[in-house]
Backbone bond lengths (Angstrom), bond angles and torsions (degrees), N, CA, C in turn:
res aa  C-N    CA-C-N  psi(-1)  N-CA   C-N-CA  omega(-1)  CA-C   N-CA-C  phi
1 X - - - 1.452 - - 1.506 110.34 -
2 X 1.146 116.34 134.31 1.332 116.17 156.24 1.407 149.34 -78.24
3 X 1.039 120.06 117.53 1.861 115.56 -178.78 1.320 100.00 -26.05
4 X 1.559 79.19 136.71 1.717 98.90 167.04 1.596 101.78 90.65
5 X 1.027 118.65 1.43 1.929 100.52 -169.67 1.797 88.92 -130.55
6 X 1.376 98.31 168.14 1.597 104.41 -174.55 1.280 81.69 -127.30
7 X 1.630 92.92 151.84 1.181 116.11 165.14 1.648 122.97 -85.67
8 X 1.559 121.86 138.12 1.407 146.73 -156.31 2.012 87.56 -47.68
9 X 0.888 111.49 -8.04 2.239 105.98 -162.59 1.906 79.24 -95.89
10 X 1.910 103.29 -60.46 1.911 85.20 -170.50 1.750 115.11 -45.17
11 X 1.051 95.51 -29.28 2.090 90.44 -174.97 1.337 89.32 -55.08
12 X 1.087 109.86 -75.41 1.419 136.83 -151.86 1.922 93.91 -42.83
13 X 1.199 121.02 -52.49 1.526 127.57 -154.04 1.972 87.42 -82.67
14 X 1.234 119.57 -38.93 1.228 117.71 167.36 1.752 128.75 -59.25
15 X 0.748 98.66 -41.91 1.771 124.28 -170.22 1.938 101.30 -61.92
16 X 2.050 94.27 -73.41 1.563 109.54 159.17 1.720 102.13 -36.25
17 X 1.402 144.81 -78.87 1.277 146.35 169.78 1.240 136.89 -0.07
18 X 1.589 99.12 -49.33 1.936 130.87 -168.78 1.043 68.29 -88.27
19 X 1.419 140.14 -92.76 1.576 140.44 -117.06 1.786 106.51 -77.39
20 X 1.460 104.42 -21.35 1.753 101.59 -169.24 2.184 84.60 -88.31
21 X 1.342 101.62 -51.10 1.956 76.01 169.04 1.295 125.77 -56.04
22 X 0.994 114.86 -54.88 1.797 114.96 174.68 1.233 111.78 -45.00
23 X 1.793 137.68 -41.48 1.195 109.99 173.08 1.318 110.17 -84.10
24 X 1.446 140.38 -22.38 1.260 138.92 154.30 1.673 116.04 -25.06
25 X 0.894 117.61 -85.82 1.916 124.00 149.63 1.128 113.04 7.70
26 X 1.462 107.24 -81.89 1.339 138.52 -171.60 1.651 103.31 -50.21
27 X 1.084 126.44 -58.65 1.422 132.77 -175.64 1.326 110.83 -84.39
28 X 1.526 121.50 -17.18 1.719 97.56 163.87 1.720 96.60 -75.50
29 X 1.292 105.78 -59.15 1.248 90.81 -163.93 1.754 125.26 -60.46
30 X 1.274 102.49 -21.48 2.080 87.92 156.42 1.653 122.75 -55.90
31 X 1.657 98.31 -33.99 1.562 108.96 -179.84 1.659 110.82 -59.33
32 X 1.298 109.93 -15.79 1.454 90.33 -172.75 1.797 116.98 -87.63
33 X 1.571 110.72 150.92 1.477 103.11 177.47 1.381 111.87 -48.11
34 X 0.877 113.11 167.75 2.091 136.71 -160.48 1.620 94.94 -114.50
35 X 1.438 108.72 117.25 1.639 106.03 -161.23 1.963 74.47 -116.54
36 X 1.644 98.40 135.53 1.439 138.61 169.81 2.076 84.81 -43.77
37 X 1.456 88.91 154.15 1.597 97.42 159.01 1.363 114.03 -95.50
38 X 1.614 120.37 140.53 1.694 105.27 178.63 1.462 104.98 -64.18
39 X 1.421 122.98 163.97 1.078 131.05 -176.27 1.413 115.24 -98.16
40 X 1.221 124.89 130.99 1.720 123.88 -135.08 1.628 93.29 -104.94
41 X 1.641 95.66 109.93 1.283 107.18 -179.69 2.013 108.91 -67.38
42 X 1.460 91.83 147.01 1.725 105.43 179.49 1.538 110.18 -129.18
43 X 0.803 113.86 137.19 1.167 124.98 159.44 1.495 152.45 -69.52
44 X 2.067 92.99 -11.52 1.067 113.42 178.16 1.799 121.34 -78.78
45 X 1.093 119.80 106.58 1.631 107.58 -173.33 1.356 131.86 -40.95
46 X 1.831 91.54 -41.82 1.630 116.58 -170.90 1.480 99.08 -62.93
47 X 1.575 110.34 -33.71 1.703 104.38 -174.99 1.554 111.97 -65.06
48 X 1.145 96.53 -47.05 2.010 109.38 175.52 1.365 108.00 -58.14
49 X 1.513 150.68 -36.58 1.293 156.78 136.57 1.300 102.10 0.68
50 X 1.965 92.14 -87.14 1.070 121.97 -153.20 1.864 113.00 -51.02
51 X 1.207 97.18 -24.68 1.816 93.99 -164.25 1.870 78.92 -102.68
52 X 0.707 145.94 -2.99 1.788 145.33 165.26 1.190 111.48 -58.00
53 X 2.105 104.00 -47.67 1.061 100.50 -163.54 1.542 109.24 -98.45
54 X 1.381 115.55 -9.88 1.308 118.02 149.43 1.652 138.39 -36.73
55 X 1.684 93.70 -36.81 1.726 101.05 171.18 1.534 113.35 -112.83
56 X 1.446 100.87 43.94 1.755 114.88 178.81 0.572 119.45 73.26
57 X 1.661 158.34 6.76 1.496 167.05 179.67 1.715 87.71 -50.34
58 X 1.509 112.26 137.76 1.482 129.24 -172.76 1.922 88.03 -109.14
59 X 1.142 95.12 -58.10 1.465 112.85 174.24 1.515 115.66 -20.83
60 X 1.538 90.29 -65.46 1.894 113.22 -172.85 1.399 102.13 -71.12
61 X 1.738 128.10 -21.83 1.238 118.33 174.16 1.586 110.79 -67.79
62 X 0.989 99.58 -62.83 1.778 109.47 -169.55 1.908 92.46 -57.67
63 X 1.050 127.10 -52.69 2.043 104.69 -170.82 1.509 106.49 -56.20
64 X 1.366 109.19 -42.20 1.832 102.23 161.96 1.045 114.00 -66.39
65 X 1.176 152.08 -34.69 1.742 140.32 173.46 1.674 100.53 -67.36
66 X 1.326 108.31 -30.66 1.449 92.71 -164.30 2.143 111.96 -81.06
67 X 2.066 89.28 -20.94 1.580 102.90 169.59 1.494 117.00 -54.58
68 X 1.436 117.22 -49.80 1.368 150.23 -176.02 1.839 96.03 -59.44
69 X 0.936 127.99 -76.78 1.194 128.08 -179.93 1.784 110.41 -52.92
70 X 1.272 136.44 -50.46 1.391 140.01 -174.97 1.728 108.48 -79.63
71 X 1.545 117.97 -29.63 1.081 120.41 -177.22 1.882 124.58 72.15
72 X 1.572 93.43 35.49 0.985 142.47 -171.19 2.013 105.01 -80.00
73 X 1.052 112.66 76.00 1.501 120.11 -175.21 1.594 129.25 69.74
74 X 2.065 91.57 10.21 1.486 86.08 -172.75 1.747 66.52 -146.72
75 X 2.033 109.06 174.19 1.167 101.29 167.46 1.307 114.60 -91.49
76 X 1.350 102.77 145.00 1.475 133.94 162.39 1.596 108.93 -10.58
77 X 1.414 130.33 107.25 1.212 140.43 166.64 1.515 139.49 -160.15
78 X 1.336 111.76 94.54 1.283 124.56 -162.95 1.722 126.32 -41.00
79 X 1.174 82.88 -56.04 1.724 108.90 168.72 1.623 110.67 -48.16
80 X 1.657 99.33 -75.61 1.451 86.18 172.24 1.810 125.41 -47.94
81 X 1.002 94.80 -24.75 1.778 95.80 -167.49 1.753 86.14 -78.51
82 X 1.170 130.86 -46.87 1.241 127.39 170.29 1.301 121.83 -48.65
83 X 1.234 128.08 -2.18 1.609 125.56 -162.52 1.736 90.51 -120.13
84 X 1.754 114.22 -45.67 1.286 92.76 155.84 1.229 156.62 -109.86
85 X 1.245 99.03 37.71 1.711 120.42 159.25 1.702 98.27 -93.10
86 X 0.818 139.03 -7.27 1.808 135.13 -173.44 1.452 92.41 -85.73
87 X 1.642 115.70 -57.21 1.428 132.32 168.26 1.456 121.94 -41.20
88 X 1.410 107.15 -42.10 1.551 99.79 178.90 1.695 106.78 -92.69
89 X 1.054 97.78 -15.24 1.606 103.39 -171.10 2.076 117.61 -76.54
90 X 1.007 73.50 -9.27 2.171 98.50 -177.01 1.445 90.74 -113.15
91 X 1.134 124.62 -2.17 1.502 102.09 162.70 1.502 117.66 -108.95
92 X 1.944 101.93 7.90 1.086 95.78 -172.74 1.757 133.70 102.77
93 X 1.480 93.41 -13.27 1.832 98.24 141.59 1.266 147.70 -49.11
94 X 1.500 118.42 101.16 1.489 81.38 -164.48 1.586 108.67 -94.66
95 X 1.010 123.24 13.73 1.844 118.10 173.66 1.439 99.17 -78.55
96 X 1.454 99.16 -42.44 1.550 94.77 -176.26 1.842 109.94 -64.63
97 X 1.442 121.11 -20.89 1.365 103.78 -167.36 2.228 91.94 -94.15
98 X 0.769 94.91 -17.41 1.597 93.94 168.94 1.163 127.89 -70.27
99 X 1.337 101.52 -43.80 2.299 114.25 150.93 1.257 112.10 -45.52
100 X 1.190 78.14 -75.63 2.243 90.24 -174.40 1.707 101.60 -42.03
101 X 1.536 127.02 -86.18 1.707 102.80 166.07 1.038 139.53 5.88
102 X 1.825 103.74 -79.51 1.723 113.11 173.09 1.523 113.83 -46.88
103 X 1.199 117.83 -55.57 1.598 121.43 165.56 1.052 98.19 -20.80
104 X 1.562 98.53 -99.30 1.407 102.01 -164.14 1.505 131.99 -26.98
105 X 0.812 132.53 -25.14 1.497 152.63 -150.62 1.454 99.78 -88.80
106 X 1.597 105.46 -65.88 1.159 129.96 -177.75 1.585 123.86 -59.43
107 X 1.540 105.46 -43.42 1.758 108.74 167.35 1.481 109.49 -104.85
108 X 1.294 106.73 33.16 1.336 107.04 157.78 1.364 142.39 -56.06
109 X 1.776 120.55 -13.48 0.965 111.53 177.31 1.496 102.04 102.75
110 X 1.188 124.37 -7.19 1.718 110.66 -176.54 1.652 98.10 100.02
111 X 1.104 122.03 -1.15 1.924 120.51 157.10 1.120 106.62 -162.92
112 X 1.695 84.77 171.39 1.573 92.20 -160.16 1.705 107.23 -85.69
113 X 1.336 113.77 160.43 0.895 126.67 -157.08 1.789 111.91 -105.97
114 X 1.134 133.21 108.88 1.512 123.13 -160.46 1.264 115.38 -32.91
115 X 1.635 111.64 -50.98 1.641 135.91 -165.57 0.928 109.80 -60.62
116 X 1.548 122.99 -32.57 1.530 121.97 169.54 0.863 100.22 -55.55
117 X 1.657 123.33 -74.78 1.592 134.87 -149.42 1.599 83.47 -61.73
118 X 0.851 157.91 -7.04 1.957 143.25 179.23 1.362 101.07 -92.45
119 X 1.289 128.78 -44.11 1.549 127.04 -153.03 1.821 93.84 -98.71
120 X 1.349 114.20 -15.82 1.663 111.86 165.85 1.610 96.43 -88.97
121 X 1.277 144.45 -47.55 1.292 115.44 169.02 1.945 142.28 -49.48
122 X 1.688 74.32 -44.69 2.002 71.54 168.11 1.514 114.00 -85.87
123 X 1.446 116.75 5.04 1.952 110.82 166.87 1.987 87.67 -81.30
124 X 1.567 115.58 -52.24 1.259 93.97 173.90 1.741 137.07 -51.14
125 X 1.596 104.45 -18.46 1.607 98.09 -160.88 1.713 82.39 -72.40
126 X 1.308 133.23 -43.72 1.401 147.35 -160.88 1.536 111.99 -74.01
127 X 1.460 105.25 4.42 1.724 107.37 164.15 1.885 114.07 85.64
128 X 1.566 104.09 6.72 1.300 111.12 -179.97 1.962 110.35 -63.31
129 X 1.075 122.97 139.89 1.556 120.27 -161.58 1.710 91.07 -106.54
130 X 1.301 111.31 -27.09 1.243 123.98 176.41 1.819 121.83 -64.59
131 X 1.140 107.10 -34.92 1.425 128.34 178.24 1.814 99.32 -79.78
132 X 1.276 90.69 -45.82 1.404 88.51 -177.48 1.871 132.70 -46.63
133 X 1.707 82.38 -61.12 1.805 105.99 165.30 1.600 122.77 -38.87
134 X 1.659 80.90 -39.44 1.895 99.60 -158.56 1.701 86.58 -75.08
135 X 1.420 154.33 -57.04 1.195 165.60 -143.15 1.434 101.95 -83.38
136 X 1.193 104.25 -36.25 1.463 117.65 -171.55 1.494 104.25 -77.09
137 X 1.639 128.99 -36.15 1.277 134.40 -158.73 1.985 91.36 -98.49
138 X 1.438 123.54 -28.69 1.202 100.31 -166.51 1.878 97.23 -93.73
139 X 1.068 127.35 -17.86 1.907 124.78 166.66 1.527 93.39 -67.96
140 X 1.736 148.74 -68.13 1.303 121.37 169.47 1.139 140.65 -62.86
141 X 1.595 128.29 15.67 1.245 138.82 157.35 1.313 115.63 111.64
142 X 1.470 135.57 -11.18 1.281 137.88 179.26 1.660 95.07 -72.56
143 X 1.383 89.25 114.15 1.583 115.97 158.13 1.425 146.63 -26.68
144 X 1.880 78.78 -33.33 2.080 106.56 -172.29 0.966 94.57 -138.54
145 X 1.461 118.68 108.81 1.649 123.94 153.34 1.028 91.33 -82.95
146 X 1.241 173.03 71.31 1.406 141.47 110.34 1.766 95.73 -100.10
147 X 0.956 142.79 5.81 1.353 129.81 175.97 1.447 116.35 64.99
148 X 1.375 110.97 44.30 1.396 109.18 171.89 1.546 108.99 -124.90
């Protein structure tokens, strides 16, 4: 052999070397426990709502109906805010079924609408003071029970 050159076994004893660390490596690090991802904080409310109202939150329905209606980080839309107060209100909200009422009442078209007057009675059977006012203002003729 000549200086300076390796013989075909050093590759070989090197090569075997790399590959028995590399799977060494490889297998501690599979060995280690499996750490959860943190859960990626947002800032967006509507997103935090939104997955609330994903696991039935009545609650999380009506603050989005109530966003939807005020135009409160989303645009301005009655209807939608009306669709989820109907949503929270069938689950048994009763602010939300005292909203939903007043709605109704209000985009009625120029009369009142039965469904209102129903969904302001059962916020009343449930002790709502709000349902109450609102029921009270559309039999004496005020137009807007919700007081706007």
């Amino acid at each position: 052999m000549r200086s300076g050159t390796t013989s075909p076994m050093t590759h070989t004893t090197k090569n075997v070397s790399i590959c028995c660390l590399v799977i060494s490596l490889s297998l501690a690090v599979l060995s280690l426990p499996a750490q959860e991802a943190e859960p990626v904080a947002t800032d967006d409310p509507m997103v935090e709502l939104l997955k609330r109202v994903e696991n039935g939150d009545a609650e999380a329905q009506f603050e989005i109906g109530q966003k939807y209606l005020k135009g409160d980080g989303v645009d301005q839309n009655p209807r939608e805010g009306s669709e989820r107060f109907r949503k929270a209100a069938e689950q048994g909200h009763v602010k939300a079924m005292s909203r939903l009422g007043s709605l109704q009442v209000i985009l009625g078209d120029g009369s009142v609408l039965p469904e209102g007057i129903e969904w302001l009675e059962k916020a009343i059977e449930k002790g709502d003071a709000d349902a109450m006012i609102a029921l009270s203002k559309v039999y004496f003729g005020d137009r807007n029970p919700a007081g706007k």
